[in-house]
C-alpha positions in Angstrom: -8.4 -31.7 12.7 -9.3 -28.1 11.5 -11.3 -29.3 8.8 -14.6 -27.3 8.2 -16.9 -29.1 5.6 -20.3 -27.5 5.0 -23.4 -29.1 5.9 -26.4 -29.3 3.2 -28.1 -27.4 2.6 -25.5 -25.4 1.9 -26.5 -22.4 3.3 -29.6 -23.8 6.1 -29.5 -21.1 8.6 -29.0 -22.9 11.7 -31.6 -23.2 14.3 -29.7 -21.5 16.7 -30.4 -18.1 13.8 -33.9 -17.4 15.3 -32.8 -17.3 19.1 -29.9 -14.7 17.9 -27.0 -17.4 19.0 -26.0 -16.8 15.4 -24.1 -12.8 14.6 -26.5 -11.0 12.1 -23.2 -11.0 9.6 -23.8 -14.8 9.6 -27.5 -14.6 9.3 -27.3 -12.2 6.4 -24.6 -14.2 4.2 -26.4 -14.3 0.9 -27.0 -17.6 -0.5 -27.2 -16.3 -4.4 -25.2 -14.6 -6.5 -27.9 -12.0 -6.5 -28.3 -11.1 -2.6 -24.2 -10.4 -3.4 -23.9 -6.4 -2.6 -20.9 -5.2 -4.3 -18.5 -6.4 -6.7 -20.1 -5.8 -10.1 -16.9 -5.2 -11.8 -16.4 -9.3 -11.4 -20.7 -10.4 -10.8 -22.4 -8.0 -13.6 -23.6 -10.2 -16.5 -20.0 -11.1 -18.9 -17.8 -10.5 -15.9 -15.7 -13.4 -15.0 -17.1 -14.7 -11.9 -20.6 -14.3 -13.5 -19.4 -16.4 -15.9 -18.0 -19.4 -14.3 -20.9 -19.4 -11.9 -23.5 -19.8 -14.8 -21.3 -22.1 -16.4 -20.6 -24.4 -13.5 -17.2 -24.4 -13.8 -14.8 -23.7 -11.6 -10.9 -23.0 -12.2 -8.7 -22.5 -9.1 -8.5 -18.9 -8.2 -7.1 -16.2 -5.7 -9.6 -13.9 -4.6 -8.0 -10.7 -2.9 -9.8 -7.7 -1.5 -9.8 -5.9 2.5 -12.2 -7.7 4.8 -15.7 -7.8 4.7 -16.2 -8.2 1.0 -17.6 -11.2 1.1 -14.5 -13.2 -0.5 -15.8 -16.2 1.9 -19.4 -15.9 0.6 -18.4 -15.8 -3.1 -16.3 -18.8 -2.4 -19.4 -20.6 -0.8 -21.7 -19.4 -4.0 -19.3 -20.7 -6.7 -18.8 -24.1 -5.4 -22.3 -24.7 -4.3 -23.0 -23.6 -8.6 -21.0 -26.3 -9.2 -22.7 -28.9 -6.8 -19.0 -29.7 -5.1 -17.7 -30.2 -2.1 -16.6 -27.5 -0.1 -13.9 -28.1 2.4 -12.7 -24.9 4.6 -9.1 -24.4 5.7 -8.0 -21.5 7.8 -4.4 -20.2 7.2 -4.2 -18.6 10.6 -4.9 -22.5 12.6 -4.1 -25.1 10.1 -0.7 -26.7 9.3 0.3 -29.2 6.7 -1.5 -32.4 8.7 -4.2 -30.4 7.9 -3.8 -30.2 4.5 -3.0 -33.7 4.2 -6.4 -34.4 5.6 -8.5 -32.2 3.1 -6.0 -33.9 0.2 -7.3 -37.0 1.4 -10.8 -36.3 1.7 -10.7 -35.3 -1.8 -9.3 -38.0 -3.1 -12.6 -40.3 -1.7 -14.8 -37.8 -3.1 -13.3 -38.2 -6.3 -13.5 -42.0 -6.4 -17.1 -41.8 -5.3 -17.7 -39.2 -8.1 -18.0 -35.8 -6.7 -15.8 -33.3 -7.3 -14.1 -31.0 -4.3 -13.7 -26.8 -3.5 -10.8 -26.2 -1.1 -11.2 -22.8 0.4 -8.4 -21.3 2.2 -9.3 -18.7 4.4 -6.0 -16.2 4.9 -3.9 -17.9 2.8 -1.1 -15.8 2.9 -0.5 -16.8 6.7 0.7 -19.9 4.9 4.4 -20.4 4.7 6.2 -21.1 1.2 6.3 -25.0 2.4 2.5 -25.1 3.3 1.7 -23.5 -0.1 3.9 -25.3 -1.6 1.6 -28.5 -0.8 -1.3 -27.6 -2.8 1.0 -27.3 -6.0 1.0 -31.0 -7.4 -3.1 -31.1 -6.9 -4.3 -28.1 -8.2 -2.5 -29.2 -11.2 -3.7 -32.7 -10.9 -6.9 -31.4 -11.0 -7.8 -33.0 -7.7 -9.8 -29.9 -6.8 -10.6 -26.5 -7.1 -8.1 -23.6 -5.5 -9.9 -20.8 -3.8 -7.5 -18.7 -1.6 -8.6 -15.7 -0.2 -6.3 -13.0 1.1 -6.3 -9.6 2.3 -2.8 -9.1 1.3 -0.8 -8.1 -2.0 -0.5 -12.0 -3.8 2.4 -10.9 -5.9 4.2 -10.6 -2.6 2.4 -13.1 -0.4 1.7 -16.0 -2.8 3.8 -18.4 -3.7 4.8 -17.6 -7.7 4.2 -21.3 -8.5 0.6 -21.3 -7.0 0.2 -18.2 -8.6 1.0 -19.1 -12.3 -1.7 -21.8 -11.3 -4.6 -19.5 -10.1 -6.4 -16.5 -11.3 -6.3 -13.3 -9.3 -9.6 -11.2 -8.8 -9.2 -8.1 -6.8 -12.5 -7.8 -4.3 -13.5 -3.7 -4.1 -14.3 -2.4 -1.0 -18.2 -1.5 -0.5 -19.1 1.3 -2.1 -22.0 3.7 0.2 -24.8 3.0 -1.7 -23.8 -1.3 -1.2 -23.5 -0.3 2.3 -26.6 1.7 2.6 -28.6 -1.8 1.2 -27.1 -3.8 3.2 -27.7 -1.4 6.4 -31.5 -1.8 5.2 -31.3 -5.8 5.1 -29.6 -5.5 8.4 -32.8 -3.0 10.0 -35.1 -5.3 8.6 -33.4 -9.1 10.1 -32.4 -7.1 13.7 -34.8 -4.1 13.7 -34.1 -1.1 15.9 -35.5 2.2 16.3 -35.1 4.7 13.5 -32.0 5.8 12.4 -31.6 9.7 11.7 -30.2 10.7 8.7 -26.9 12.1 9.8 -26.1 8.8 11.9 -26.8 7.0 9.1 -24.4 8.4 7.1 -21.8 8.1 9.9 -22.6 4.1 10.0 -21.8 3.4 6.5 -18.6 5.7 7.1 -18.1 3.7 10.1 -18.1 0.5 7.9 -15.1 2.0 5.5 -16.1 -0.1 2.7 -16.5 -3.4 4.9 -19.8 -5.0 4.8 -19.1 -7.4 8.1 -18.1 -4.1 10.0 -21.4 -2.5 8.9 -23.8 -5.3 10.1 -21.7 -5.8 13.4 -22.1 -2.2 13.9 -25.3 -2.3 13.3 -26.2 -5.6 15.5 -24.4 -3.5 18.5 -26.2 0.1 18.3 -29.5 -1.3 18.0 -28.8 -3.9 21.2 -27.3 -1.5 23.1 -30.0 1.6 22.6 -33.5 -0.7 22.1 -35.7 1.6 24.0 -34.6 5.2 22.4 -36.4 6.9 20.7 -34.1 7.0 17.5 -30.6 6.3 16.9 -28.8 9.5 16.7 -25.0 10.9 15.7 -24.4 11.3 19.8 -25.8 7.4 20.0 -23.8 5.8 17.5 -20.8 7.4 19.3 -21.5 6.1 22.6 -22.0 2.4 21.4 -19.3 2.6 18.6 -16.4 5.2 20.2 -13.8 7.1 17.8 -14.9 6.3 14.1 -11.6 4.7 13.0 -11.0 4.4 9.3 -9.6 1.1 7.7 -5.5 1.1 8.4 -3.8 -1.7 7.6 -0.3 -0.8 9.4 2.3 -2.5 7.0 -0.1 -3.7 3.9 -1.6 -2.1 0.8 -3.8 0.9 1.8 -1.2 2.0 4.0 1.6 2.1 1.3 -1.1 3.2 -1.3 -2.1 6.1 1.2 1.5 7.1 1.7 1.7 6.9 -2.0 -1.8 9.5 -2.3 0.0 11.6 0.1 3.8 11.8 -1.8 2.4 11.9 -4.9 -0.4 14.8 -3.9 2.8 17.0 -2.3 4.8 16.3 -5.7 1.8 17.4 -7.6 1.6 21.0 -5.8 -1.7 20.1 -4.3 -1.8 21.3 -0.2 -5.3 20.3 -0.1 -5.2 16.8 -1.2 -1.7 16.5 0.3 -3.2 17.5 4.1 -6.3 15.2 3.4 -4.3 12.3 3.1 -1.9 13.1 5.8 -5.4 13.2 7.6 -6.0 9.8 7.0 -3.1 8.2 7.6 -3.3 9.9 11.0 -6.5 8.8 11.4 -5.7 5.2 10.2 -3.4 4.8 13.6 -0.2 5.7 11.5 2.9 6.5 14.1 3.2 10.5 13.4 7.0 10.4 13.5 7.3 7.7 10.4 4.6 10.5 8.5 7.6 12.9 9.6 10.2 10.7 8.2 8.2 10.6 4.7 8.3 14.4 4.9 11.3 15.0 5.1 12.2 12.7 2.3 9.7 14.6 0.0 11.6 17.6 1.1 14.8 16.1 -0.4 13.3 14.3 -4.0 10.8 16.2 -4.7 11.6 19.8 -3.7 15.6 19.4 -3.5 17.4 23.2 -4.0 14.8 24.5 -5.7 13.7 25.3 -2.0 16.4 24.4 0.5 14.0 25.5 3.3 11.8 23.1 2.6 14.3 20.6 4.4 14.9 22.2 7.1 11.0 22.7 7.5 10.8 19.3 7.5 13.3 18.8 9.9 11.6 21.2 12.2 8.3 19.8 11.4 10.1 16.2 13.1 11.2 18.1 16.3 8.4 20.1 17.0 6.4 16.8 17.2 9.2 15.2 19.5 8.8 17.6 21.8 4.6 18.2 21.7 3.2 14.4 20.8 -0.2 14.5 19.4 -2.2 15.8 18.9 -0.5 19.5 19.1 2.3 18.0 17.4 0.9 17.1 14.4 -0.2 20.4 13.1 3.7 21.2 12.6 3.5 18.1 10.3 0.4 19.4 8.4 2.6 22.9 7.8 5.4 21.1 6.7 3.0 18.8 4.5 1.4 22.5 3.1 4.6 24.2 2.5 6.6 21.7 0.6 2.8 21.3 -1.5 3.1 24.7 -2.4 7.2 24.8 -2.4 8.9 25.4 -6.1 9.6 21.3 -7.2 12.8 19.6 -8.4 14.1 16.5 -8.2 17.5 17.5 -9.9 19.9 16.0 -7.5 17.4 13.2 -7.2 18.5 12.5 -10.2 21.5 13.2 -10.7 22.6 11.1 -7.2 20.5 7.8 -8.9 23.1 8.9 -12.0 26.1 8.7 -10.1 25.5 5.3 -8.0 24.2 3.4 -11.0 27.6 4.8 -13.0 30.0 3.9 -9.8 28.2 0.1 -9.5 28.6 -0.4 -12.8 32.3 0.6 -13.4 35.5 -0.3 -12.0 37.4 2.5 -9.5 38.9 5.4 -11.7 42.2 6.8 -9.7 42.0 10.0 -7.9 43.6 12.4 -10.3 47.1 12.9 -9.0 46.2 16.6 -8.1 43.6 16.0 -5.9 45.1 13.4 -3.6 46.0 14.0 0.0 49.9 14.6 0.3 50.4 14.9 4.3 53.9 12.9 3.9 57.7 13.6 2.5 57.2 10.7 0.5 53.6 11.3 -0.8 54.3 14.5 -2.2 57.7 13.1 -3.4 55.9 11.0 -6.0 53.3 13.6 -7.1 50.4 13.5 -4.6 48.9 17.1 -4.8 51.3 18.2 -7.1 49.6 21.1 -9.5 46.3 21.2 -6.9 44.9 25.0 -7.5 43.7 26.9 -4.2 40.4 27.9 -4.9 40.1 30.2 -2.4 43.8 32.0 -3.8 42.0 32.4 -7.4 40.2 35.5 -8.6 36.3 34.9 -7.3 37.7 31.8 -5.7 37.4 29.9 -8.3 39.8 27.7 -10.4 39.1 28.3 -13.5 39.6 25.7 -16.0 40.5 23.2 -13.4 39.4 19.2 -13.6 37.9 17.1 -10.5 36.5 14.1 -12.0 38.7 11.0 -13.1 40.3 10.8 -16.4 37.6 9.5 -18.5 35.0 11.6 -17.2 35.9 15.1 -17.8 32.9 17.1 -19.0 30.2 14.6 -17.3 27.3 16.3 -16.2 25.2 14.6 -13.3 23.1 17.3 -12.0 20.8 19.6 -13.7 19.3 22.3 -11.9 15.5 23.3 -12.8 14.0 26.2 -14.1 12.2 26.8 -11.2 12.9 28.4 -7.7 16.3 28.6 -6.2 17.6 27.0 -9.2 16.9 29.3 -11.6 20.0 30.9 -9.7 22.2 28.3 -9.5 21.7 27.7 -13.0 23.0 30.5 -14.0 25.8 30.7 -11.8 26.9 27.3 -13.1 26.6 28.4 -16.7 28.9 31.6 -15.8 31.3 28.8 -13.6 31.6 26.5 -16.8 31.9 29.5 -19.1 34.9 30.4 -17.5 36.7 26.8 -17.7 35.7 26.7 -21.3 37.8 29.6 -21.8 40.7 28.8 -19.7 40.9 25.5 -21.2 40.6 27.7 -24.7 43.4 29.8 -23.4 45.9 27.0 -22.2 45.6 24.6 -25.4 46.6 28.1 -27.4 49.5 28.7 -25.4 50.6 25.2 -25.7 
């Protein structure tokens, strides 16, 4: 059984703790609400976490935030407000046996009078059946709900347990958190001194995760007791490339692709090669960052700078051939010049226009004119009958002339921008549909 009940005290350290058997993350867990670094948007005084923990009650809850926030310690802190007991299920090793042994466990507890906290640690690892479980005691009341999960509930919890739970979002450590809890962590494990500028590349190290910070922390000063001071050069040796939090697949990698899309749309190079930066940095496969490029190239910058797509394109290849890291500097021009590139998302637009109409229609006939007439027969019964060569008309084109289906004669789709190469095509569309106006004019008078 993968049950993990806490001992009482609560939070003893165990004895182990002294003889450093225990990692200084462990040994540093606060054991009030007030050692809690971080988080003030849901601890400060009024907030609702604040709340429930000074009223001693506790409603089921899923608590969601990237790791090392200390979702697990606030967890631990709000049931031991309550005086419950608090049972510990992880996602990742437990099945529904499992479950069926913490139901049970709560139930005794109940009839002897004490009320029960299940935790579960990674709780979107559980399947829709697993989650499913919990449903008929959480609203039974048989205990208290605490899931805790680094990944988007809306799409990884069940909506039933949902409806039943309420949602705080953890933040990630903000420096000056991590610069406290970097001075905690000196004082439990000291080390020698830390210079100023290694300092500041720990706490980026961490990226906003406090259990990053302290196991950094435990490593650099184990690994480099006897220097004189921990140094830049140091921290690299013990630590090796400073990655920055990439989560492959879950939110901050769609919300960086988002920072990144959104800075190109908003004609901002600088922001827009910052966060192609990241995303590299992050362990993001260059050649899906080319794909996104090129599809920026065709929403957001469309014919307003046809280059831009073929930039794009280029952009791809080059990296194709090169790899990385010479490779990805074609990606950061690409990135650049569709920043700076002339926007429009015109036939964005006007394409989203035209498949919503199709899907929601039945299927207009091909005006006769315009069907394909390589038989006798077919052109016998009026295939391609009137069709105008464009190229046999003055300026090549057929003035006057209809291509949509009966019904739709006059619908416009795509509007072309005031803004690069559509300021031109613009006008040459108003001087194209100037000209049917008045051949259409012309044949009803002659009629």
């Amino acid at each position: 059984m993968r049950l993990m009940p806490t001992q009482d005290p609560l939070f003893a350290d165990p004895p182990a703790a002294a003889a450093g058997g225990v990692p200084l993350a462990e040994r540093l867990r606060p054991t009030t609400l007030d050692e809690v670094v971080g988080q003030r948007h849901l601890l400060a005084s009024g907030r609702p976490l604040r709340v429930a923990f000074e009223a001693g009650r506790l409603p089921s809850m899923i608590l969601w935030g990237p790791p090392g926030v200390g979702k697990t310690t606030l967890a631990r802190l709000l049931a031991a407000s309550t005086g419950a007991h608090f049972i510990v299920l992880s996602a990742v090793l437990a099945g529904v046996k499992d479950i069926r042994d913490a139901v049970e466990q709560a139930e005794a507890l109940r009839r002897a009078g004490r009320a029960t906290v299940l935790f579960v640690d990674e709780v979107h690892r559980f399947n829709k059946a697993q989650q499913d479980a919990f449903l008929p005691h959480v609203e039974a009341g048989l205990f208290s709900f605490i899931g805790a999960t680094t990944e988007n509930p809306s799409f990884e919890v069940n909506a039933a347990l949902l409806s039943r739970a309420t949602v705080h979002v953890l933040q990630p450590l903000e420096d000056a958190d991590l610069g406290a809890l970097l001075d905690r962590a000196q004082a439990a494990q000291p080390g020698p001194p830390v210079e100023a500028a290694a300092r500041e590349r720990l706490i980026a190290f961490a990226d906003g995760d406090g259990r990053r910070l302290l196991n950094a922390w435990e490593s650099v000063a184990a690994a480099h007791r006897q220097a004189a001071a921990i140094t830049p050069e140091l921290l690299e040796s013990a630590l090796g490339r400073m990655l920055r939090r990439g989560d492959k697949g879950g939110d901050v990698f769609y919300d960086t692709i988002s920072a990144l899309h959104k800075s190109v749309r908003g004609s901002d190079p600088d922001a827009a090669l910052y966060w192609l930066a990241r995303l590299l940095d992050a362990g993001m496969d260059p050649r899906y960052a080319a794909r996104r490029i090129v599809r920026m190239a065709c929403e957001d910058i469309g014919l307003a700078d046809p280059r831009a797509l073929r930039l794009a394109l280029d952009a791809a290849e080059v990296f194709e051939r090169l790899g990385s890291p010479e490779g990805e500097l074609a990606l950061a021009e690409a990135v650049t010049y569709l920043a700076v590139a002339p926007k429009s998302n015109a036939v964005y637009k006007a394409w989203g226009e035209v498949q919503a109409l199709v899907r929601k229609e039945g299927t207009r006939p091909v005006p006769l004119h315009l069907r394909n007439a390589p038989t006798r027969l077919m052109q016998d019964i009026g295939h391609g009958a009137g069709y105008r060569y464009a190229h046999d008309e003055p300026e090549g084109h057929a003035a006057g002339e209809h291509y949509l289906p009966e019904g739709l004669h006059g619908r416009r789709f795509y509007a072309p921008v005031a803004r690069g190469l559509e300021l031109r095509i613009a006008e040459r569309l108003a001087e194209l549909r100037l000209r049917d106006q008045e051949a259409r004019d012309a044949a009803k008078k002659s009629r």
